[in-house]
Steps between C-alpha positions, in 0.01 A plus 500: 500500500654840396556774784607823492579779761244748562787782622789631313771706646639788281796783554382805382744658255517842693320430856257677711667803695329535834460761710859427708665437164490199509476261174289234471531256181434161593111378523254282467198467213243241535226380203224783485128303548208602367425776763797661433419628191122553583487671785766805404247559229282641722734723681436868447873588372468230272162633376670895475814350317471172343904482526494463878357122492859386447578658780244313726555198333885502613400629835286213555771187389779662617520335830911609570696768415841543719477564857137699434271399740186533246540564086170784476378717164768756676783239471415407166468905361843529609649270304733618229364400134745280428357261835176565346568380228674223621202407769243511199716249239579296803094529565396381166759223471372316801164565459530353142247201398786290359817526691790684306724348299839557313675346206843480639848364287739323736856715448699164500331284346223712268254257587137693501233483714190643710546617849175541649483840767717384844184631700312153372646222590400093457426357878 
């Protein structure tokens, strides 16, 4: 029977800069459900600016980030864009219907073949 995690943990490419100055990069995403795309929809930011649901979405599966004792909409606003962006591929590749795959040429050997993404695995 296949298995696969249902958290992934990331380093940000720039980090969260807290109030102290302190960096945070390394966290924790786990599989968005069904509620967590329904239930931001109804959320008046998301209803003034339809760009905001991204940030709810990553507030709400972004269970680590660093030492921060909660990731909030505040958290996630501060984020440079390139961490955005990051958070939002890294979103969409996990959340994916089939997992991810790659064709991939060994450098020794040139033998080719399909590596399927590391966050599925075979149990």
């Amino acid at each position: 029977m296949a298995s696969f995690d249902t958290c992934v943990e990331f380093d940000l490419p720039k980090g969260f800069i807290d109030e102290k100055g302190e960096v945070h990069k390394h966290g924790v995403m786990r599989l968005a459900n069904a509620a967590d795309e329904i239930v931001p929809l109804n959320d008046p930011r998301v209803k003034m600016n339809p760009g905001y649901l991204s940030i709810l979405l990553l507030e709400r599966v972004i269970t680590k980030l660093g030492g921060l004792p909660k990731v909030d909409s505040s958290v996630i606003e501060s984020l440079f864009t390139a961490d955005m962006a990051f958070l939002q591929d890294l979103y969409q590749k996990i959340n994916a219907i089939e997992p991810p795959q790659s064709d991939v040429t060994c450098p020794k050997c040139t033998h080719r073949f399909t590596v399927v993404s590391p966050f599925f695995a075979e149990a």
